[in-house]
C-alpha positions in Angstrom: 85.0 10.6 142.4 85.3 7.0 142.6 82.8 5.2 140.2 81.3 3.0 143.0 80.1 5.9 144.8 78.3 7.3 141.5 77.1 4.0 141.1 75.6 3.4 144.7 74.1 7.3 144.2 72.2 6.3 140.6 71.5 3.0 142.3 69.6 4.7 145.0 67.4 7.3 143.0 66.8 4.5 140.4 65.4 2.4 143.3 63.3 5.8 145.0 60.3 4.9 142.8 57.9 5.0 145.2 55.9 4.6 146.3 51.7 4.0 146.9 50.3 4.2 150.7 48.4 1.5 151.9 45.0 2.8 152.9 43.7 1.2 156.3 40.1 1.1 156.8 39.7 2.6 160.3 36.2 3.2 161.3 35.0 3.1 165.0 33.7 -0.3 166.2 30.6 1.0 166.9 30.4 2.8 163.3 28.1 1.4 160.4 28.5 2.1 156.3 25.1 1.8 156.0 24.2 6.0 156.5 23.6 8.2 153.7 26.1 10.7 154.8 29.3 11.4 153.4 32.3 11.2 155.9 36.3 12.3 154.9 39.6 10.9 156.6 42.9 12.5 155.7 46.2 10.2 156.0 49.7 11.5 156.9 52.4 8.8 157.1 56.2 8.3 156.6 57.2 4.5 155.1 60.6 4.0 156.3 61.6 1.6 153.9 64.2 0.3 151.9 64.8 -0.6 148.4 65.7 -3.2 146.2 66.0 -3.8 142.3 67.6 -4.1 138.8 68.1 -1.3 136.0 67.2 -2.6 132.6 71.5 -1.6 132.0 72.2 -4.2 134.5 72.8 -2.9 137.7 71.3 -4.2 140.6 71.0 -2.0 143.8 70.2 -2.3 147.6 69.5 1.0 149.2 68.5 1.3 152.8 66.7 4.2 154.7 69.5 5.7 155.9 70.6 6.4 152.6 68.0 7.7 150.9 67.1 9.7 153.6 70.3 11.7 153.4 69.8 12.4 149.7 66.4 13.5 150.2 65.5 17.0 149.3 61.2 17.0 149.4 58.7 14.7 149.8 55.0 14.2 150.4 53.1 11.7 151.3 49.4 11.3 151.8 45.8 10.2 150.8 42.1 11.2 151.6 39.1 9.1 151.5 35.4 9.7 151.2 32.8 7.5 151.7 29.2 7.2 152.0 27.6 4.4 152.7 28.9 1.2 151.5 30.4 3.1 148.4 34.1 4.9 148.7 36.5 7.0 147.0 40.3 7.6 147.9 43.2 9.3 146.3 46.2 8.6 147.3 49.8 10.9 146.6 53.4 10.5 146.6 55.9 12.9 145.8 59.7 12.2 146.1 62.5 14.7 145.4 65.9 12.9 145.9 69.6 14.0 144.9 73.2 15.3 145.8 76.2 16.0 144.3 79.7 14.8 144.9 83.1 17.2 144.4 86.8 15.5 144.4 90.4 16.8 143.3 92.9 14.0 142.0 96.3 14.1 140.9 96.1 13.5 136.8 98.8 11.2 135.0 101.5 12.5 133.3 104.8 14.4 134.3 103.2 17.6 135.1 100.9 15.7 137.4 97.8 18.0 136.9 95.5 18.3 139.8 91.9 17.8 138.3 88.5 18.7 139.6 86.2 16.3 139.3 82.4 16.8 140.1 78.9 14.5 139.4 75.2 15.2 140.5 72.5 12.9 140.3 68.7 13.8 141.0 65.5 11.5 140.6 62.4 13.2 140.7 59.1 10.8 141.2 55.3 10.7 141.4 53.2 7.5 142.4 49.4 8.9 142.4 46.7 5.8 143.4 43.4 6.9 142.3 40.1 4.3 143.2 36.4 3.1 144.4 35.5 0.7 147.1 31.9 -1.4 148.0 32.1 -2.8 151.5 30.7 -6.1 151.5 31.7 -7.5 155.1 30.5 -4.9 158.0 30.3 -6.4 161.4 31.4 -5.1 164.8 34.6 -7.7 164.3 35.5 -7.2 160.6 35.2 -4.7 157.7 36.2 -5.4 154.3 35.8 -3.4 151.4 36.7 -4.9 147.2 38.3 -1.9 146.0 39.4 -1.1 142.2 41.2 1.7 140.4 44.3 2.9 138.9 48.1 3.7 139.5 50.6 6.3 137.8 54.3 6.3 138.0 56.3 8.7 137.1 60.2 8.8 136.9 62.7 11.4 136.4 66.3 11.1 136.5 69.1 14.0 135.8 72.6 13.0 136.0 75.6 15.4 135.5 79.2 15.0 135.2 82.0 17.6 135.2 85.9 17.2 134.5 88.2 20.4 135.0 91.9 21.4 134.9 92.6 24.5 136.7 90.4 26.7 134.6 90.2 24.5 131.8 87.2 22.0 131.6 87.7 19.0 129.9 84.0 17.3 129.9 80.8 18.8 131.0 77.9 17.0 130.5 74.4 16.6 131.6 71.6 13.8 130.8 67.9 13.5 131.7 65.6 10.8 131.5 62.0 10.4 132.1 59.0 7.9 131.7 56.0 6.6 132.8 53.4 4.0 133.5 49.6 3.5 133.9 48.3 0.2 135.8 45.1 -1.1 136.9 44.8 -2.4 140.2 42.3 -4.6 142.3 42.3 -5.9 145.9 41.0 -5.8 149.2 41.4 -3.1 152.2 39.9 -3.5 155.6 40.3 -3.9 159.4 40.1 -6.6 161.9 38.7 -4.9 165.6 40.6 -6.6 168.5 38.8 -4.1 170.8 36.9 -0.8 170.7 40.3 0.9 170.3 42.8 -1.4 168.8 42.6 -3.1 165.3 44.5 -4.8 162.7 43.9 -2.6 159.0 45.5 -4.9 156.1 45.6 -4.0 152.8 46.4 -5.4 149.4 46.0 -4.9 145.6 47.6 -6.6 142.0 47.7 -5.3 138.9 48.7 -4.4 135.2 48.9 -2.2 132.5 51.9 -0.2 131.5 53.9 -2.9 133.4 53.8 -6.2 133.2 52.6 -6.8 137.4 52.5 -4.4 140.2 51.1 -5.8 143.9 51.5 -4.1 147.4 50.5 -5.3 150.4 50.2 -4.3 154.5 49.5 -5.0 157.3 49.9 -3.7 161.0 48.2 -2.5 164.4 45.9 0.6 164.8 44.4 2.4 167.7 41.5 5.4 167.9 41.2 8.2 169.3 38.4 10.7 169.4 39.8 12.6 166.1 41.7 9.8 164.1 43.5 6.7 164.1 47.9 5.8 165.0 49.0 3.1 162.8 51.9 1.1 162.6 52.0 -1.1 159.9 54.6 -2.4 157.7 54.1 -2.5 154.0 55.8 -4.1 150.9 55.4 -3.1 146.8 56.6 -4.5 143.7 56.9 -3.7 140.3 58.1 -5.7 137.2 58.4 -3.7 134.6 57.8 -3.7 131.0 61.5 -3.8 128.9 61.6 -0.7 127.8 60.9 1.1 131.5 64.2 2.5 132.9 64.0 -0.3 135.7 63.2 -4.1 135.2 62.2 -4.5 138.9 61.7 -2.8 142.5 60.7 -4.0 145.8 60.1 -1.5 148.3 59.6 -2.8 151.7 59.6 -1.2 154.9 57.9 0.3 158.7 54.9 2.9 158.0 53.9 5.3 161.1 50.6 7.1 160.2 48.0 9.6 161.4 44.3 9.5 159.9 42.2 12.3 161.1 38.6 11.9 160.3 36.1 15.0 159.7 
C-alpha cells in the first residue's frame, strides 16, 4: 500500500473530530418564554461537512464528505432542549465511528522476487458532548435571543495497524492506539429571526477555552414549522486550536446541516 493512501486515510480520521450541533432556537411566532411550564424539543441532523487541519507531526489534511462518508462505520448525532420560561437547558451529542482497511500484494526486491502481502487499518473513534444553560433576554414576535453558557468535551481515539507478510511468513505486525482529551468552556448566543409565521432564520454561535487554547462555532440558515417540529437548513462552521500536546494543532469543520426538531 502506497504511503499516500495511508496518509490521506490517517489524515481523514485525524480531521473526523467532530463535531458540536448548532442548536437553533425554533419556537412558534406566536409562542412566549414567559410560562411556567416546561416544554422539550428533540434535534436529529446530519452536517455534511468537510474537514480541514494540521497534526501536531506535521501533516496537514483536506478531507471532503465524500470521503469520510465512505470510511464511516456509526454515527450519532443529536441534542434535546428543555426550557421553561426564560430559563433553558440542552445537551447536545456526537458520536463518530470512522475506519477501513487497505490489503495489497507487491513484488519484493531481490532475485527470488518475493510476492509480499501488505495490509494497514486505521480507525478513529470520537465523542463531542456540548452540555449548557440559556436566559432569553430578547422575546418579541420578530426576534428571540437567548445568552447561553456551558461546557464542551472532546474525545479522540485513533488505532492504526500495519501488517507485512511473505507467503506464510510475517515480517512486521504491528498495532498502535492513541487517545486524549479536552474540556472547554464555552459562551455565546443562539436564537431566531421570524420572516413569517412559518419561516425563520435560527443563528447560533459560541467561543471558548479550557483544555485548548480557543474553540468557536458558528451557524446560520433558514427554518420552517410545522405542527410537530421545525426543517432546517443551515450551514455551520467549528474550529479548534489546540493545546501542543493534543494529537491535532488545528481543525476546521465546515459544512451543509439538514435537521428535524420535534417538539413535545
Amino acid at each position: 500500500m502506497k504511503l499516500s493512501l495511508i496518509g490521506k486515510r490517517l489524515a481523514a480520521t485525524h480531521a473526523a473530530a467532530a463535531v458540536c450541533v448548532a442548536l437553533p432556537a425554533s419556537a412558534h411566532a406566536s409562542d412566549s418564554y414567559s410560562g411556567d411550564n416546561w416544554e422539550y424539543s428533540l434535534d436529529i441532523y446530519m452536517w455534511m461537512s468537510g474537514m480541514q487541519g494540521s497534526t501536531n507531526s506535521g501533516i496537514d489534511f483536506d478531507v471532503d464528505f465524500d470521503t469520510l462518508l465512505k470510511n464511516l462505520k456509526m454515527t450519532f448525532m443529536g441534542a434535546m432542549e428543555a426550557r421553561n420560561g426564560k430559563y433553558s437547558l440542552f445537551a447536545d451529542i456526537i458520536y463518530l465511528n470512522v475506519g477501513g482497511s487497505k490489503s495489497a500484494t507487491v513484488v519484493g526486491d531481490g532475485p527470488f522476487g518475493l510476492y509480499q502481502d501488505r495490509k494497514a487499518g486505521i480507525g478513529l473513534k470520537s465523542w463531542i458532548v456540548t452540555l449548557g444553560g440559556g436566559y432569553n433576554v430578547i422575546d418579541t414576535q420578530q426576534h428571540r435571543l437567548d445568552i447561553i453558557a456551558g461546557a464542551r468535551y472532546f474525545s479522540l481515539r485513533e488505532d492504526i495497524s500495519l501488517k507485512l507478510s511473505v507467503g506464510p511468513v510475517t515480517l512486521f505486525d504491528r498495532s498502535v492506539s492513541i487517545s486524549d482529551h479536552v474540556w472547554d468552556a464555552i459562551v455565546g448566543v443562539k436564537g431566531n429571526v421570524n420572516i413569517d409565521a412559518n419561516w425563520f432564520i435560527p443563528y447560533y454561535f459560541d467561543i471558548g477555552a479550557g483544555g485548548s487554547d480557543l474553540t468557536l462555532q458558528a451557524m446560520a440558515g433558514v427554518g420552517y414549522r410545522f405542527e410537530w417540529g421545525d426543517l432546517l437548513l443551515t450551514y455551520r462552521y467549528m474550529h479548534y486550536d489546540y493545546k501542543s500536546d493534543f494529537i491535532n494543532s488545528d481543525l476546521d469543520i465546515d459544512g451543509p446541516l439538514l435537521g428535524a426538531k420535534f417538539r413535545f
